[in-house]
C-alpha positions in Angstrom: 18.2 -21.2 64.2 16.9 -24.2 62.7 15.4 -27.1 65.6 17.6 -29.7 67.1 16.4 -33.6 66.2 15.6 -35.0 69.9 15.0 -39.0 67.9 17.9 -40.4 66.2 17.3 -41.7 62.4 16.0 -45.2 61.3 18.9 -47.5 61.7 19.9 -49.2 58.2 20.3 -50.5 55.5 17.5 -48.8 53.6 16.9 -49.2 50.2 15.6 -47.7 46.9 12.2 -49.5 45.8 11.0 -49.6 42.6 9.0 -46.2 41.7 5.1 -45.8 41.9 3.7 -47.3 39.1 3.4 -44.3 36.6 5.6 -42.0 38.3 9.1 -41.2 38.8 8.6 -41.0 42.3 11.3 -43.7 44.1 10.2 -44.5 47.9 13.2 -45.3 50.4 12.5 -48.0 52.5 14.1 -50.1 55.6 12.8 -53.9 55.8 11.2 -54.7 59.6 11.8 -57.4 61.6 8.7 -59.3 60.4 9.6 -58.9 56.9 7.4 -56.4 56.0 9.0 -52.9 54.6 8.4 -49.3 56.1 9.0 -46.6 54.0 11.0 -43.7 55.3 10.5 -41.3 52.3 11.1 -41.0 48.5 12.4 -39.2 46.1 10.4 -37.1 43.5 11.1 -37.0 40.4 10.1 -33.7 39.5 13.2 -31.5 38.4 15.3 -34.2 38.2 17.0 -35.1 34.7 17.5 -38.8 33.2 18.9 -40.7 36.1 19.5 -37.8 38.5 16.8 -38.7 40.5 17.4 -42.2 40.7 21.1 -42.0 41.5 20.2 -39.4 44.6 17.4 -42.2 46.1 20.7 -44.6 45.9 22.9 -42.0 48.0 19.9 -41.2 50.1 19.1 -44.8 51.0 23.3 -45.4 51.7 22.9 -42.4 54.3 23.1 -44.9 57.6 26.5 -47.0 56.1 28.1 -43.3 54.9 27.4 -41.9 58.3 29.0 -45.3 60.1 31.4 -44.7 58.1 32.4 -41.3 59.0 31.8 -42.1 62.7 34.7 -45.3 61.9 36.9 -42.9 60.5 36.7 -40.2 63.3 37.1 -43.1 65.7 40.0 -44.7 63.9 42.1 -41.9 63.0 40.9 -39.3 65.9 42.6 -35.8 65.4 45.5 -37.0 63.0 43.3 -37.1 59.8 43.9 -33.7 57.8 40.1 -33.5 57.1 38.6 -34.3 60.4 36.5 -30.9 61.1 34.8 -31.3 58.1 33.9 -35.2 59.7 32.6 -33.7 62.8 30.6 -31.3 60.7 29.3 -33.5 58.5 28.5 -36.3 61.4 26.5 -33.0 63.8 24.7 -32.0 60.5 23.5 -35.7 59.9 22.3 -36.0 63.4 20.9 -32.6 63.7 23.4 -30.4 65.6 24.7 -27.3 64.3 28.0 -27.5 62.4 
């Protein structure tokens, strides 16, 4: 069974950054307090074709609003939306709970 996240994610908005210089790698970063940026990952783009890569970093990076998102629609609509397990699921898998 995989490990259970203890430490909840980096709150957002994150944001794709312009790739390495020379590479198609594209870090993901969040902007601090102090102005300075921490990056939270990238992207590689190794395997990925034309703008593949670039248009995952973008959903990657949007992770924090979907999941808010999903968390307003479980809240708002409760058990009467038709496609609320596969909320729940998705919102356990995002925060590291089986699904």
């Amino acid at each position: 069974m995989g490990e259970i996240m203890t430490k909840s994610f980096r709150s957002g908005p994150w944001r794709v950054l312009p790739p390495y210089a020379g590479t198609s790698r594209f870090p993901i970063g969040a902007d601090r307090v102090d102005g300075a940026t921490d990056i939270l990952g990238e992207f590689n783009g190794q395997g990925g074709v034309g703008d593949e890569v670039t248009a995952n970093a973008r959903l990657a990076a949007a992770a924090p609003e979907l999941l808010a998102a999903l968390k307003w629609c479980k809240m708002t609509y409760g058990k009467d939306w038709p496609t609320n397990a596969a909320i729940n699921d998705t919102i356990a898998k995002a925060e590291g709970f089986p699904a």
